[in-house]
C-alpha positions as YAML, in Angstrom:
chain: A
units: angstrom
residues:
- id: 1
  name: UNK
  ca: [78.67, 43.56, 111.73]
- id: 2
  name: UNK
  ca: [76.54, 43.83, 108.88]
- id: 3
  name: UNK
  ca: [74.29, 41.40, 107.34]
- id: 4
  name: UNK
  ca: [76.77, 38.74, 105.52]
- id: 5
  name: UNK
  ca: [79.54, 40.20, 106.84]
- id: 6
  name: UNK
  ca: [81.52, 38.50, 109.76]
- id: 7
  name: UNK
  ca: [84.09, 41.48, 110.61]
- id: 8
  name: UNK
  ca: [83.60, 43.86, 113.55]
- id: 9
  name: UNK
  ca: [82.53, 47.22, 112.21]
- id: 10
  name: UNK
  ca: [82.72, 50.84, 114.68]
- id: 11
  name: UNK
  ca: [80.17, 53.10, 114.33]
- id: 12
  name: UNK
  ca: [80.81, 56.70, 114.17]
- id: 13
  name: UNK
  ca: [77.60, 58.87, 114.71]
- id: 14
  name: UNK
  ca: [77.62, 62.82, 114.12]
- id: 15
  name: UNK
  ca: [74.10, 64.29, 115.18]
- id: 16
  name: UNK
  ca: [72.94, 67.87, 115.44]
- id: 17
  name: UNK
  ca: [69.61, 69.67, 116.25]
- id: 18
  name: UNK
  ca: [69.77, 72.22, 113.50]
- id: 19
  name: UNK
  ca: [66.79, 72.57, 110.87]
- id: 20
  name: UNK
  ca: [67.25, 69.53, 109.13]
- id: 21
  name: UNK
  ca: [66.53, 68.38, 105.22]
- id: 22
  name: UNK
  ca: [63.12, 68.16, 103.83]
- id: 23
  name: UNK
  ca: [63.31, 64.83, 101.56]
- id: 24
  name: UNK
  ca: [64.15, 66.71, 98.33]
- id: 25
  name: UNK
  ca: [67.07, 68.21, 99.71]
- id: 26
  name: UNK
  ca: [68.35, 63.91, 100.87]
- id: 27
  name: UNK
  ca: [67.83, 63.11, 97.45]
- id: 28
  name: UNK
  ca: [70.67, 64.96, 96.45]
- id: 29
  name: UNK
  ca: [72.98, 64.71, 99.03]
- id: 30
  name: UNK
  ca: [75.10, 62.88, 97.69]
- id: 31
  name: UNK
  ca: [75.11, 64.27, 93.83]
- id: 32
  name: UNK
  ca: [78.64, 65.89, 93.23]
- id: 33
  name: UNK
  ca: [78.47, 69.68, 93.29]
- id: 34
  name: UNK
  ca: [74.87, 69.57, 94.75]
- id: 35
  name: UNK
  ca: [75.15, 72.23, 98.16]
- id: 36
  name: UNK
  ca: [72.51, 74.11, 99.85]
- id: 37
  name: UNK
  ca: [75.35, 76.72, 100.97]
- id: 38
  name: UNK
  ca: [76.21, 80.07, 99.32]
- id: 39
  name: UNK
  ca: [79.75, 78.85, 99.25]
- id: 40
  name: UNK
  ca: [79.56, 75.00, 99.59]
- id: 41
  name: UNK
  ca: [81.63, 72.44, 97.01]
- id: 42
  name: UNK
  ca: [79.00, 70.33, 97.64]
- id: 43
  name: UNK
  ca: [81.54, 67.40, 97.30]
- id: 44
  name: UNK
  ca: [81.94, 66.86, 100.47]
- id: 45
  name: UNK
  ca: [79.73, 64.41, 101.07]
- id: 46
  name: UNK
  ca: [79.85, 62.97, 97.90]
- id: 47
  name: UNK
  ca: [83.51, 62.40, 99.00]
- id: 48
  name: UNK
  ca: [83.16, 60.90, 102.30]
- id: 49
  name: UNK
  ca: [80.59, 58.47, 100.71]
- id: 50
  name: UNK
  ca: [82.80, 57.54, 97.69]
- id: 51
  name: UNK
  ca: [85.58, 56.83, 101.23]
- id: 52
  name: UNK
  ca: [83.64, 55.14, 103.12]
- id: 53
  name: UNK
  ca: [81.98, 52.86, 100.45]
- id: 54
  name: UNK
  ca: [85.38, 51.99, 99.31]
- id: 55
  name: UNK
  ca: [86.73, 51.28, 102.73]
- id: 56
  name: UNK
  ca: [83.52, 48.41, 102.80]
- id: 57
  name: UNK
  ca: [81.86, 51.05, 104.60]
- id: 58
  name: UNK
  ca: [78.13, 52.00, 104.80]
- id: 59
  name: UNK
  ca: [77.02, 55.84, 105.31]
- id: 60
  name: UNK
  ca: [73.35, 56.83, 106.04]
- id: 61
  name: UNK
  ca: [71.51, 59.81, 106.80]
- id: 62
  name: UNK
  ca: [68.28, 60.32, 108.52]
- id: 63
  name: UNK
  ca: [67.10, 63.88, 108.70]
- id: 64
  name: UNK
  ca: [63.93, 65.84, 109.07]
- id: 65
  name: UNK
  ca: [62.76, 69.50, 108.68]
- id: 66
  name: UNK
  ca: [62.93, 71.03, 112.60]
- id: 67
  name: UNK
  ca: [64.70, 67.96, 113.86]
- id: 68
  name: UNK
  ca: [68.61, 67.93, 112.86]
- id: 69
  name: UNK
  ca: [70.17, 65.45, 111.13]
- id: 70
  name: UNK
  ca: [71.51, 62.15, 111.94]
- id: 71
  name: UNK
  ca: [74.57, 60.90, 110.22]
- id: 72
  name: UNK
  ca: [76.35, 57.22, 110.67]
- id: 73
  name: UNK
  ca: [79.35, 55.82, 109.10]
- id: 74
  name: UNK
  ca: [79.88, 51.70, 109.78]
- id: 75
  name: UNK
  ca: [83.38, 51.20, 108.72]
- id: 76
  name: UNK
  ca: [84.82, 47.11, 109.30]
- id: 77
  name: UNK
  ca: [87.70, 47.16, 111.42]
- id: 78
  name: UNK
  ca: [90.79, 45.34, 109.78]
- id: 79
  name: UNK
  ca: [94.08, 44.74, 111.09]
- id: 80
  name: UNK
  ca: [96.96, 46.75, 109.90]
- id: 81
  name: UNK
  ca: [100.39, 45.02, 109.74]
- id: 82
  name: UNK
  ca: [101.67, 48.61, 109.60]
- id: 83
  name: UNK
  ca: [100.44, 49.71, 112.80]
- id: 84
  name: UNK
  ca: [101.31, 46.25, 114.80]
- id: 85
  name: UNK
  ca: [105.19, 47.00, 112.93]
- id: 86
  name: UNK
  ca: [104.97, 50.65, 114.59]
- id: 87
  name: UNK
  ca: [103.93, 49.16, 118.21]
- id: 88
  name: UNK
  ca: [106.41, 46.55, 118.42]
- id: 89
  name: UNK
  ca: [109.18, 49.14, 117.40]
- id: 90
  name: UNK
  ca: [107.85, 52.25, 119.93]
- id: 91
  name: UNK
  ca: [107.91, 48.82, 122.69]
- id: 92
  name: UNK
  ca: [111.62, 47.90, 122.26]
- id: 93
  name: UNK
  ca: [113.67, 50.52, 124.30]
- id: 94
  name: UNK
  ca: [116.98, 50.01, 121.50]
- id: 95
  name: UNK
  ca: [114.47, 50.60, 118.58]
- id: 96
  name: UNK
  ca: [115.06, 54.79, 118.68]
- id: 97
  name: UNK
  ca: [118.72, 54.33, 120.27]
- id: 98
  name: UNK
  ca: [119.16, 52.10, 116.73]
- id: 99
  name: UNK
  ca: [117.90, 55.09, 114.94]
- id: 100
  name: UNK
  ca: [120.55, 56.92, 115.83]
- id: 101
  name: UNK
  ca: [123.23, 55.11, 115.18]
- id: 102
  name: UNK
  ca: [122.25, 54.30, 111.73]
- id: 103
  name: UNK
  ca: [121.84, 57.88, 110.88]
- id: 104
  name: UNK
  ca: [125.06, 59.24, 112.30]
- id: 105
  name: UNK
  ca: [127.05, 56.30, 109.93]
...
């Protein structure tokens, strides 16, 4: 969890060994419409940190020329009456049989 925080988080790391970003380019990362591709948005990861940070999430990057980049999105985990409704449906064997029979009144 993070500091102050008391919820469990999961950590989701995505790493490469490509040429990395010189500290110039990781100031902009995360401008909209800021790309270092011929045909990048460059929202994407202005998106994906607008996401996460809404979610009470935390992105970071740590990148350097010749060495890839290192990115890791902390998200809290939170319970979701939605899904425990959906597992205690798919667990009772007259849940789909009840289905049916409402849609064929």
């Amino acid at each position: 969890a993070r500091p102050g925080s008391s919820l469990p988080e999961i950590e989701l790391i995505v790493e490469d060994n490509g040429c990395g970003m010189d500290e110039e380019v990781q100031a902009h990362l995360f401008q909209p419409f800021f790309t270092t591709k011929a045909h990048g948005s460059g929202l994407g990861l202005f998106t994906v940190r607008n996401i996460v940070s809404r979610s009470g999430g935390d992105l970071s990057v740590e990148s350097a020329p010749g060495k890839g980049t290192r990115i890791s999105v902390r998200l809290p985990v939170v319970e979701n009456p939605m899904l425990e409704h959906s597992s205690q449906a798919n667990s009772n064997p007259n849940h789909n049989t009840q289905d049916r029979n409402r849609k064929k009144r």
